[in-house]
Each structure stands twice: as structure tokens, then as C-alpha cells.
ROVO-466090 format. One line per 4 residues: number of its first residue (from 0); their letters; for each residue x, y, z of C-alpha. Coordinates in pm, 1 decimal. Layout:
REM residues N
NUM) a) X Y Z ~ ...;
REM end
This chain:
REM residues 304
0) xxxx) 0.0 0.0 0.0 ~ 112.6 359.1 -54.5 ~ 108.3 574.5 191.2 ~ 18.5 931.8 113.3;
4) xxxx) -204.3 1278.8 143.4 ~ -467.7 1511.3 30.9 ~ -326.3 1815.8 -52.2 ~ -614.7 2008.6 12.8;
8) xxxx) -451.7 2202.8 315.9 ~ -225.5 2337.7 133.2 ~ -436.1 2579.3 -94.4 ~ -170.0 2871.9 -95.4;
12) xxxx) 120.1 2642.4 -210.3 ~ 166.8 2522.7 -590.6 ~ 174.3 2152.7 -622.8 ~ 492.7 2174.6 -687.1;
16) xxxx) 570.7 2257.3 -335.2 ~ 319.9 2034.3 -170.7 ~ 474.2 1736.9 -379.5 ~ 873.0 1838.5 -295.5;
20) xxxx) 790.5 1851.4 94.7 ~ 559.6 1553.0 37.6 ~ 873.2 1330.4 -81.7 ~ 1080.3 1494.0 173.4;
24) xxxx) 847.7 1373.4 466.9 ~ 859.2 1013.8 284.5 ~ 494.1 1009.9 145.7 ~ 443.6 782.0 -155.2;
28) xxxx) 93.7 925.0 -315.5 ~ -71.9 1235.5 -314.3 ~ -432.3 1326.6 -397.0 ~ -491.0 1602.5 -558.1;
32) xxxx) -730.0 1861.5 -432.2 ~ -915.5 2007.6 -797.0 ~ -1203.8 2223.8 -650.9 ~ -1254.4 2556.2 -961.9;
36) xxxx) -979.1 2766.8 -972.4 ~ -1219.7 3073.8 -944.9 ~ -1258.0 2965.5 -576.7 ~ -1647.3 2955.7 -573.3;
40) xxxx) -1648.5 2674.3 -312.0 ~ -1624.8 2834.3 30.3 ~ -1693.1 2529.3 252.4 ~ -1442.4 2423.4 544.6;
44) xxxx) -1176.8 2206.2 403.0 ~ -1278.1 2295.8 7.4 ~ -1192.7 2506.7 -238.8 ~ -848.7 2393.1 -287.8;
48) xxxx) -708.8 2410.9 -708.9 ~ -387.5 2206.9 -728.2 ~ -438.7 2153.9 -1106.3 ~ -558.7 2381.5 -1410.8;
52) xxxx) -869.0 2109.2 -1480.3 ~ -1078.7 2411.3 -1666.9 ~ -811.9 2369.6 -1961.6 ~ -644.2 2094.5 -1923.4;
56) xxxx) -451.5 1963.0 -2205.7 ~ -257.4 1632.8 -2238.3 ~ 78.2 1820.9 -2300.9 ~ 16.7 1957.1 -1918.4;
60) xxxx) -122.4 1639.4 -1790.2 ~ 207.8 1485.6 -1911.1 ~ 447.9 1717.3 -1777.9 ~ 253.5 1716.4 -1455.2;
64) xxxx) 315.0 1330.3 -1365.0 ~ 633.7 1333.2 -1455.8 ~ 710.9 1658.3 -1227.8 ~ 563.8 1400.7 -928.3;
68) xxxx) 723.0 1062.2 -1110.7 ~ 1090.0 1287.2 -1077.3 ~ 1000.3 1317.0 -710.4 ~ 889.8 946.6 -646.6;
72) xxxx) 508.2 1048.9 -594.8 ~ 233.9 843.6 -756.2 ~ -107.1 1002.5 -750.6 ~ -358.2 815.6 -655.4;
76) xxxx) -688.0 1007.3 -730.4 ~ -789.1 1365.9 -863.7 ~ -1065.3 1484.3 -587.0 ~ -1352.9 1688.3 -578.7;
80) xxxx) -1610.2 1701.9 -346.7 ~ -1916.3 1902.6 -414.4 ~ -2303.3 1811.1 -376.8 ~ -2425.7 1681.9 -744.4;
84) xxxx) -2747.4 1695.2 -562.9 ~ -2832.1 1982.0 -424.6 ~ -3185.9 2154.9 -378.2 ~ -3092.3 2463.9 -628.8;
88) xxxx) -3080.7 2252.1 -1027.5 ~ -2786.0 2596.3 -1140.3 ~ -2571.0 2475.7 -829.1 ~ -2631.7 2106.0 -920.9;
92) xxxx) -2520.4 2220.9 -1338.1 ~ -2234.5 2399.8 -1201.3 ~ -2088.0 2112.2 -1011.0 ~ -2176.1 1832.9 -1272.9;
96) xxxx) -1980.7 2069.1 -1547.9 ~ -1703.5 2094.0 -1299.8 ~ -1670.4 1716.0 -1197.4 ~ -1677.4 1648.5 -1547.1;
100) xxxx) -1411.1 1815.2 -1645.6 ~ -1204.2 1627.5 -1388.5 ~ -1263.7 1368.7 -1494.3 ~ -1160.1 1438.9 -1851.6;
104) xxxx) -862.3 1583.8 -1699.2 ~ -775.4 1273.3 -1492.7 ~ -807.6 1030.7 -1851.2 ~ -518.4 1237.5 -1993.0;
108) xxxx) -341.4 1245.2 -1686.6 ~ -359.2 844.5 -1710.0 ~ -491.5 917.8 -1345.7 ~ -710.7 577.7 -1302.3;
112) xxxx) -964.1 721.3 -997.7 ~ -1157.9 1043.8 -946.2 ~ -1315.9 1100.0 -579.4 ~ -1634.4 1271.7 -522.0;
116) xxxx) -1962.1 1255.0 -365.1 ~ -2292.8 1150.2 -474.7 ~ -2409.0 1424.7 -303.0 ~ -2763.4 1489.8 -134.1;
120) xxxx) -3087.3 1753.3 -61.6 ~ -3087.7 1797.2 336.6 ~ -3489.6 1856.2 273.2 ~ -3565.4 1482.5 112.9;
124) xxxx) -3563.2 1147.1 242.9 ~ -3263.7 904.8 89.0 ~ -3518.9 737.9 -77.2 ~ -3621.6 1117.0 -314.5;
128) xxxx) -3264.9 1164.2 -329.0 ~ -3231.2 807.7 -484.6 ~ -3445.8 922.4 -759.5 ~ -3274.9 1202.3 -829.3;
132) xxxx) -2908.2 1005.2 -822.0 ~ -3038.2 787.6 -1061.8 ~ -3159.9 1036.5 -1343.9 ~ -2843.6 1294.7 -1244.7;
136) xxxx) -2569.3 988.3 -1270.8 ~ -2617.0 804.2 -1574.4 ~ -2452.9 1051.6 -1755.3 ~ -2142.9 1108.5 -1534.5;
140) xxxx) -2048.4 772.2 -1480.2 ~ -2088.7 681.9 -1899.0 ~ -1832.8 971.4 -1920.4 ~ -1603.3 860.8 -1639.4;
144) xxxx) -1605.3 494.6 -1844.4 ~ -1512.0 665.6 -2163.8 ~ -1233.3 857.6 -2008.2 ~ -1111.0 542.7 -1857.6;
148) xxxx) -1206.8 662.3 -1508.9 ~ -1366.0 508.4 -1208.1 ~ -1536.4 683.0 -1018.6 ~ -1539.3 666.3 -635.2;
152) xxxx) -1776.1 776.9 -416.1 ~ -1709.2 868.0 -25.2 ~ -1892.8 720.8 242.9 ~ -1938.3 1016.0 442.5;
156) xxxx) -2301.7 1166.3 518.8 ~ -2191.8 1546.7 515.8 ~ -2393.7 1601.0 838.0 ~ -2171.2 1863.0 1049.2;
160) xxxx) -2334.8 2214.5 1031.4 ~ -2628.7 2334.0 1059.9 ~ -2692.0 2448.0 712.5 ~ -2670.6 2044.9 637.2;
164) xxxx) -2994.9 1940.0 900.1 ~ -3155.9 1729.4 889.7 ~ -3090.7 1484.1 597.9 ~ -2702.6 1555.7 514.6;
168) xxxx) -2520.0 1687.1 211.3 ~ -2443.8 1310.8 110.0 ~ -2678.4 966.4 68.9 ~ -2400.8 734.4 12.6;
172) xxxx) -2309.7 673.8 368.6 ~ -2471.8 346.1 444.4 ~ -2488.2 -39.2 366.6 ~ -2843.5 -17.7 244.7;
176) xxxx) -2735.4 303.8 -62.3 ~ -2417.0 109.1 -150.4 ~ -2595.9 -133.4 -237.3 ~ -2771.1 61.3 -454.6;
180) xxxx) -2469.9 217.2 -604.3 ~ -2347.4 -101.3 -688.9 ~ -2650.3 -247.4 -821.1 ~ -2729.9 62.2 -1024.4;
184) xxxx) -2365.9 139.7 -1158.4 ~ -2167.6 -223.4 -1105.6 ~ -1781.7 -217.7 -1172.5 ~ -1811.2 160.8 -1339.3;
188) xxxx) -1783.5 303.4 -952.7 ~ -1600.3 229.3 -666.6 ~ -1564.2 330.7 -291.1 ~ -1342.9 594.6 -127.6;
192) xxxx) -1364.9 448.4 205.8 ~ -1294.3 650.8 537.3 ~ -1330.4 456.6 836.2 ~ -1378.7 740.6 1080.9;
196) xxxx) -1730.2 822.2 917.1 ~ -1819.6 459.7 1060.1 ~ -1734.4 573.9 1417.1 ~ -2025.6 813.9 1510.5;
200) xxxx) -2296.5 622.8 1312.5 ~ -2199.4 329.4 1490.1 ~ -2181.0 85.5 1194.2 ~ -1973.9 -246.0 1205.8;
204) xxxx) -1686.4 -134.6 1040.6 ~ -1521.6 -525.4 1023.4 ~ -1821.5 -595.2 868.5 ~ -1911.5 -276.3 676.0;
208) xxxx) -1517.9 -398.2 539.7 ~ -1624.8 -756.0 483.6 ~ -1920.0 -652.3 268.5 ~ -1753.1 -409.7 47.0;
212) xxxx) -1384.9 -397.5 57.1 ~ -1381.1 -538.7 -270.7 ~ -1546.6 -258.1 -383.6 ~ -1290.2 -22.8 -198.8;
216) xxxx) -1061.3 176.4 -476.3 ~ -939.0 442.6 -260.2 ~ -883.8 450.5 154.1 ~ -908.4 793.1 334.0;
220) xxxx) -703.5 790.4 648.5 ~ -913.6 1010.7 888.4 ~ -956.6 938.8 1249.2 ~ -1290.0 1083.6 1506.8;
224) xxxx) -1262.0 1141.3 1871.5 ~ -1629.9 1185.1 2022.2 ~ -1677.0 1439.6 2275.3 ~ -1905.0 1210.1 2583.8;
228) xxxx) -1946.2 1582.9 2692.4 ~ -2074.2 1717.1 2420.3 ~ -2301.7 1376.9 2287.8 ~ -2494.2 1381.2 2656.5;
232) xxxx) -2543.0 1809.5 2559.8 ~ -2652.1 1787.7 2200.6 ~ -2782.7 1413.1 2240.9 ~ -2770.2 1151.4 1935.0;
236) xxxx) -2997.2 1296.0 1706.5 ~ -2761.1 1615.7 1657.1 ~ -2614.4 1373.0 1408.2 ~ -2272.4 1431.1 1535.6;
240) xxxx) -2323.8 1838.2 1572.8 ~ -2100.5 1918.0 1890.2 ~ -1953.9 1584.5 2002.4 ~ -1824.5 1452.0 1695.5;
244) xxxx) -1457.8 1544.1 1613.9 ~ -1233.9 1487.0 1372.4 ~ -861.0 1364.0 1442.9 ~ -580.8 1303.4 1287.6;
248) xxxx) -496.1 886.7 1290.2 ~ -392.6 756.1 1603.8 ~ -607.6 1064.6 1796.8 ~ -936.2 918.1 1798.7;
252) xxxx) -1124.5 612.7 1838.7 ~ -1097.8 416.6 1476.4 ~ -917.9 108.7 1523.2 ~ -651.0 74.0 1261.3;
256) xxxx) -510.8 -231.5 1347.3 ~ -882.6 -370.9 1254.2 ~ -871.2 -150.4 954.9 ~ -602.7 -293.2 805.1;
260) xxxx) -624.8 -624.4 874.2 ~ -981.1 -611.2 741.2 ~ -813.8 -439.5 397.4 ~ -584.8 -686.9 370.7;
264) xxxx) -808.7 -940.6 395.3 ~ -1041.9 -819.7 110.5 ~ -721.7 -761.9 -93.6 ~ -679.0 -462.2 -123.4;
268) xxxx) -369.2 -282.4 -159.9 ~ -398.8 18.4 -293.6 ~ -326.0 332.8 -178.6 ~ -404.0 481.1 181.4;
272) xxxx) -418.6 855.6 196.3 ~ -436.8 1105.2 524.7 ~ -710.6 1372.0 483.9 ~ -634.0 1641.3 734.1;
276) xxxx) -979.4 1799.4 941.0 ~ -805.7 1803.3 1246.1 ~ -843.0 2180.3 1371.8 ~ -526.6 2080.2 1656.2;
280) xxxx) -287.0 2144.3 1366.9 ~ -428.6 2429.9 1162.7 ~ -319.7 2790.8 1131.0 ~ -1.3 2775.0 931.6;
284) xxxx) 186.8 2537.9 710.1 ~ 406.6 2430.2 1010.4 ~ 173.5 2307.7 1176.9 ~ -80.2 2107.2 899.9;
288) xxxx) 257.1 1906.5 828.4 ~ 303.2 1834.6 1180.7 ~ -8.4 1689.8 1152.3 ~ 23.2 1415.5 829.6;
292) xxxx) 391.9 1405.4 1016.8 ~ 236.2 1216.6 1267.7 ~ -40.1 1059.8 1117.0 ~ 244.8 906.1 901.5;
296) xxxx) 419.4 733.3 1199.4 ~ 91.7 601.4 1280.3 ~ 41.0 436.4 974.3 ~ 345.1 393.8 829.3;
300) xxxx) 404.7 3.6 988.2 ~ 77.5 -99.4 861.7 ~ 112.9 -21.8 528.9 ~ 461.1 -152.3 504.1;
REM end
């Protein structure tokens, strides 16, 4: 497995930069952050433009992998993660046009994954939201296939704020959708699975690994501490608003011993890469690589 990041924290250094310290700190894979480069998306831990996807060409795409190949750096996805399925239908077009042309941008980077979300309405039930995945998708996945893309969904619900009560910015969180997802879309998708979304909605995750970690194409290493304090204050059905925190691995309550020896055990050996939403190493460059500093000691003797 390679062991590596999402350069999303870094949104006021090139790639260039985030790949030569990434090398340095003896990361293997990076995945790179491709929100618009106008900056539209304001959301915490978005926004990020670590590649020109708007006009990409396959001259660029070219001389981009082999700036990371000279530095020893695979990539291991292009990600964006917006809501394809949100209330407002010029937010959804916006988004769709965007993902789209990371995807095309990915094929002639010979980039095999793109992460995203499948995105949700906070105002319908999974079941409305369903309907609308299933006329929105279609279309997105056929072009992923042509570009020689998979697509990979993450299975996290997007439930943090209030601006995302009561139904979440994301369906694809649970057994019952991916099943769904996989019925609807078969071998054409795959999952970007983060174990720490698992923690607060207190699904199996040896079994949630069983069931699908052949389905797994891409591993987010994020770890969630919950705050007893703040879950008896807010109670359960605050759906993780005030007691739910994320950590950087190693800081919070996902077992990773279990993780990995459930990966391993579905086969999969791909690559494992630290997303950074842990606010005890923000503020300044120094301290974000502190952070995937130490997350990479955590992890670093599993994935050897």
C-alpha cells in the first residue's frame, strides 16, 4: 500500500511545493485537491485548485506526472467534493460541469480514480434523493467509463453544520445506498472508504469492510474522537453536531489495526491517503505538516 495525502490544506502552495515537501516527509501518493480555480467553493476544508482542470490539455497532464514521477510520488486520485445533488438545479449544473471536467482531466493524466460525492438535498428522504441520483448519474459515470475513469464515491453523510440538518449533504453513507450504487452502476464506480465516518454512526466497520472492501478503490485515512461531553449536551440525534470530532490517525477512536487487517483481507492494496480535518494542527503550514507528520508514523508500519 502507498502511503500518502490530500493536498487540500495546502491551498496557498503550488503543487509543486506540496509534492517536494511531500517526498521529503517520505509520502508515496498524493491526492490532488481540484475544486474551480475561481474559488467559488467556500466550505471548510474545500476550495483547494492544485491543477488547471478548466483547460487541461494532455501536453500539461504529461508534464505534470512526470514533475511528481521525478520526485517518487504516484497520484492516486484527482478529488472533488461538491453536492451533485443539491436543492438549487444551477448549483447542481455547475458542479456536474465541474466534476466532469475532472474527470476528462484525470483520462489524460492516465490518473485511473476520481473521488467525489454523490451528493444529497438535506430537505428529502434518501429514498427522493435516490431518484434524483439515478436520473443525475447516468450521464457522469458513462463519461467517467469513456475517459477510462472510475469513479469513487465517499462514504461520508456530510452532516456537520447546521446548514446540512436534517438529511445531510451526502446519501451514500450506508450499507443499504451502496448497495444501490453497486446495483445501479456495477464495476463503473467504486468506494473511497474513510473509516472514521463509521465511528459516530456506529456501523460495524469489520463488517461494513467484509461486505464491500472489494469494492474499496481508494482509503481515506481520517480518524474521530467523540466528545461524551458534548453527545450527553446535544444528544444523538444532533447527528454528530457538537460531540463529533475529527482527528488526525492515532487521535481518535478508529481502530486501525482492525482496519487494516480487514483491507488486507479483502485484498486490497492500494493506496491509503491522510485527509487532514483536524483543527489541533491548523493555522499555518508548520503546523498542517506536523499533523500528516504524525499521522504518518501512525500508519506507516501498517502499510509496510
Amino acid at each position: 500500500m502507498k502511503l500518502g495525502l490530500l493536498t487540500a490544506p495546502f491551498a496557498d502552495s503550488s503543487l509543486s511545493e506540496v509534492a517536494r515537501w511531500s517526498a521529503s516527509a517520505g509520502f508515496e501518493a498524493l491526492e490532488i485537491a481540484c475544486w474551480p480555480s475561481a474559488g467559488s467553493e467556500k466550505r471548510r476544508y474545500a476550495g483547494t485548485a492544485h491543477l488547471p482542470v478548466e483547460d487541461m490539455t494532455p501536453a500539461q497532464g504529461a508534464e505534470i506526472m512526470a514533475m511528481l514521477a521525478d520526485k517518487g510520488l504516484a497520484v492516486s486520485a484527482l478529488g472533488y467534493y461538491p453536492n451533485p445533488l443539491h436543492a438549487e438545479a444551477a448549483h447542481r449544473d455547475a458542479v456536474i460541469g465541474h466534476l466532469k471536467k475532472v474527470i476528462t482531466a484525470a483520462g489524460m493524466m492516465g490518473v485511473g480514480v476520481v473521488n467525489t460525492f454523490v451528493g444529497g438535498d438535506r430537505t428529502l428522504t434518501v429514498d427522493q434523493n435516490w431518484a434524483r441520483a439515478e436520473a443525475i448519474f447516468p450521464a457522469i459515470v458513462a463519461h467517467a467509463r469513456d475517459a477510462g475513469v472510475t469513479l469513487a464515491f465517499e462514504n461520508c453523510p456530510m452532516i456537520f453544520s447546521p446548514d446540512e440538518w436534517p438529511g445531510g449533504h451526502n446519501i451514500a453513507y450506508a450499507p443499504k445506498v451502496w448497495r444501490r450504487i453497486f446495483d445501479a452502476w456495477g464495476d463503473a464506480v467504486g468506494m473511497n472508504y474513510d473509516p472514521s465516518h463509521l465511528v459516530w454512526q456506529m456501523i460495524d466497520q469489520a463488517r461494513f469492510i467484509r461486505e464491500f472492501g472489494g469494492r474499496m478503490v481508494h482509503v481515506h485515512a481520517k480518524d474521530l474522537m467523540i466528545d461524551r461531553d458534548g453527545l450527553y449536551e446535544h444528544g444523538i440525534l444532533s447527528a454528530g453536531m457538537g460531540w463529533q470530532i475529527p482527528r488526525m490517525p492515532g487521535l481518535g477512536e478508529v481502530n486501525w489495526a482492525e482496519t487494516f487487517a480487514g483491507l488486507y483481507r479483502a485484498g486490497y492494496d492500494g493506496p491509503v491517503i491522510i485527509e487532514h480535518e483536524d483543527r489541533d494542527f491548523e493555522g499555518s503550514d508548520v503546523a498542517i505538516k506536523r499533523g500528516f507528520a504524525l499521522a504518518r508514523d501512525v500508519l506507516r508500519p501498517f502499510t509496510k
